[in-house]
C-alpha positions as CSV (number, residue, x, y, z in Angstrom):
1,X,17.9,17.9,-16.0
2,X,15.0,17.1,-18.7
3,X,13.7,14.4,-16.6
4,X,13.8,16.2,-13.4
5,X,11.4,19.0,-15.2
6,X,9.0,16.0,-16.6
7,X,8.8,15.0,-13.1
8,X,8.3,17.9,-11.4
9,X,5.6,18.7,-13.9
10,X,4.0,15.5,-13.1
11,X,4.3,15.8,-9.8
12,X,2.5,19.1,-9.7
13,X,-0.6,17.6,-11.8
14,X,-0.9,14.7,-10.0
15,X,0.3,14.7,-6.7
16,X,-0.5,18.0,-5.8
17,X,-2.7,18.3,-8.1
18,X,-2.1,21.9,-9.6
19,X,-2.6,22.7,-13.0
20,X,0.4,24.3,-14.7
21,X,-0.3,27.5,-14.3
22,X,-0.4,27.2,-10.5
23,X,2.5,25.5,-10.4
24,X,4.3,27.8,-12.8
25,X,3.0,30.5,-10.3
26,X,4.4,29.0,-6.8
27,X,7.5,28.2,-8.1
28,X,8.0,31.6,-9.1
29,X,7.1,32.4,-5.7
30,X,9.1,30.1,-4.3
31,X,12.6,31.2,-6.3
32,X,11.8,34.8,-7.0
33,X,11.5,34.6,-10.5
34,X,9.2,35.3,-13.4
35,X,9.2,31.7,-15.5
36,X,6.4,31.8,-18.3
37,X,5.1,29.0,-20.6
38,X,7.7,29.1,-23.0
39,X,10.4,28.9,-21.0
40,X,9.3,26.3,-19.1
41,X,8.8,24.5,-22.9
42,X,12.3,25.3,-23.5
43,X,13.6,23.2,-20.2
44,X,11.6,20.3,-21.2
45,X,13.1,20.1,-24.6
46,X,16.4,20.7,-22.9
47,X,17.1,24.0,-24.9
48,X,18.3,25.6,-21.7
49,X,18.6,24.2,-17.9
50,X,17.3,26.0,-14.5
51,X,18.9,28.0,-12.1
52,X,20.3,25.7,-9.3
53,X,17.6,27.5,-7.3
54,X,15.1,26.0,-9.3
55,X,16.3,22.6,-9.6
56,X,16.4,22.6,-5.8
57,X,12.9,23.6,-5.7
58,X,11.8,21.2,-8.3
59,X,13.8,18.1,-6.9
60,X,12.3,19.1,-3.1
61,X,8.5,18.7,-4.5
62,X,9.1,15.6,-6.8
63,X,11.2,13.7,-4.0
64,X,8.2,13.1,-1.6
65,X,6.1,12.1,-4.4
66,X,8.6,9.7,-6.0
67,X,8.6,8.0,-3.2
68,X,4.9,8.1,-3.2
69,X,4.7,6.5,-7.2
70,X,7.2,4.0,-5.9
71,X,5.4,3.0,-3.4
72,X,8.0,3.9,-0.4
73,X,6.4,4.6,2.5
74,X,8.7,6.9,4.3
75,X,8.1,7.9,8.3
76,X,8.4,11.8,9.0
77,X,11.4,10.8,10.7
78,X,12.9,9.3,7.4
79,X,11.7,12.5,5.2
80,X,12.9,14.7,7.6
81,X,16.5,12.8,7.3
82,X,16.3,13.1,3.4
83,X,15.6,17.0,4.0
84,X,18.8,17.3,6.4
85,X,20.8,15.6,3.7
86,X,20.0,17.3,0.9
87,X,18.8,21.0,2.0
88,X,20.2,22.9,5.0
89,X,17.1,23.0,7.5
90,X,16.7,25.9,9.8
91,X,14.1,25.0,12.7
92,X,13.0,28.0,13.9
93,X,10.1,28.4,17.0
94,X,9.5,24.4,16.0
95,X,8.6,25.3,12.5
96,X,11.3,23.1,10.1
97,X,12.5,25.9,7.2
98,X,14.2,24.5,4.2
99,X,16.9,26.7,2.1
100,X,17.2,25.8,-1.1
101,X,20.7,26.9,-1.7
C-alpha cells in the first residue's frame, strides 16, 4: 500500500493542488480520524498500513487523477461507472454519495 500513499500524496499536491497539511486535514475529515505528520511518514516507509477506510479514501482521490496523468479521458458517465464498481453509491435528492466502506 506504499505506492498507493505516494500517490495519493501526489495527487493532493498536484492535482488538487493542496499542500500536505490540507490534505492531511480533509482526510481526517473525511475518515474521522486524527492522522499527523509522523504517521503519515510511517505509511510511506511502509512501517504500518491504513485503515481500509483510508485506503478507500485515498484510492477514490488518486483514481480520477491517474487517469488524468495517463492521459485517459474518461466521460462522467464512465467515472460514474468506476464509482458504482468500486464504492457503493447512494443518490440521494440527485446528489451522488459515495461510502467508502
Amino acid at each position: 500500500m506504499r505506492r498507493l500513499v505516494e500517490s495519493w500524496v501526489e495527487a493532493e499536491k498536484t492535482g488538487y493542488r493542496n499542500t500536505l497539511g490540507r490534505a492531511i486535514e480533509e482526510l481526517n475529515r473525511e475518515c474521522g480520524i486524527r492522522l499527523t505528520y509522523s504517521r503519515l511518514a510511517e505509511w510511506r516507509r511502509g512501517k504500518y498500513t491504513p485503515s481500509q477506510k483510508v485506503l478507500s479514501q485515498m484510492l477514490y482521490r488518486v483514481l480520477f487523477w491517474a487517469l488524468i496523468k495517463a492521459g485517459i479521458q474518461a466521460t462522467e458517465a464512465q467515472l460514474d461507472v468506476l464509482e458504482e464498481l468500486i464504492w457503493k453509491v447512494n443518490v440521494t435528492d440527485g446528489e451522488r454519495n459515495i461510502e467508502l466502506l
